[in-house]
C-alpha positions in Angstrom: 17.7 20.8 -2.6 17.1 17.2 -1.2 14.1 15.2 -0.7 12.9 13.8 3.0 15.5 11.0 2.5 18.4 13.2 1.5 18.7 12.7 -2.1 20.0 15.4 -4.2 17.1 17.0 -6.3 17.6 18.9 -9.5 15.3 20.7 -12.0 13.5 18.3 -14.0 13.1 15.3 -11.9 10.2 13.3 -11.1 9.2 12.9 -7.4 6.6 10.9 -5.4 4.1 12.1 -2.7 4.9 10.2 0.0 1.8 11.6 2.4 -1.6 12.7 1.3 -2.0 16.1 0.6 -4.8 18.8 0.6 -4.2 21.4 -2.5 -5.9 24.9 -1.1 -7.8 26.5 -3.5 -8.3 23.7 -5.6 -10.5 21.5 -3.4 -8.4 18.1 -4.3 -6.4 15.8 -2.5 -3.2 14.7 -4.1 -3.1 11.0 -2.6 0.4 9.4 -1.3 1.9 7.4 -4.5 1.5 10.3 -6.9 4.3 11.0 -9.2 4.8 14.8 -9.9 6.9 15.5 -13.6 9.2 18.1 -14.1 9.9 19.3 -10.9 11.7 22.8 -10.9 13.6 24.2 -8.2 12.7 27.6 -6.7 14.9 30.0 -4.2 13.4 28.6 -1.2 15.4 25.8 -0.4 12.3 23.4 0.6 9.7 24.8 -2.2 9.3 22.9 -5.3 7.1 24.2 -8.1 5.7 21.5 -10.5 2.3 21.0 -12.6 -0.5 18.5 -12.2 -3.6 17.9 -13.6 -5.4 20.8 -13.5 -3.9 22.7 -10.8 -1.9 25.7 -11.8 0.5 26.9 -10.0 1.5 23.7 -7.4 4.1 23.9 -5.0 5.5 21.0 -2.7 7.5 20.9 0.2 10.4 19.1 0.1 9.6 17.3 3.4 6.8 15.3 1.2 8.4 13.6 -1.5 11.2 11.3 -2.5 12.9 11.2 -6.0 11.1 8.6 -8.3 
């Protein structure tokens, strides 16, 4: 899986948002700038699943972030 510049993700890397994004269901917005932990990889080739601050269950497109 790569991020919107190309580089080579892998499970366990940190990523930053580089757009602001609405989270449904949790009535936040994830501002550009924020760094997401321990990223894991999921079958979809553009899906990321990760954990923030009180929202369970996150997942990012790929299209959004760059490695940090």
């Amino acid at each position: 899986m790569r991020d919107f510049q190309g580089t080579l993700l892998a499970d366990g890397d940190a990523v930053v948002l580089i757009k602001d994004l609405d989270v449904k269901g949790a009535g936040q917005t994830l501002k550009r700038g924020t760094k997401i932990r321990s990223i894991r990889l999921t079958g979809d080739p553009q899906e990321i699943d990760c954990r923030y601050e009180g929202i369970k269950g996150l997942v990012l497109r790929a299209e959004f972030v760059r490695k940090a």
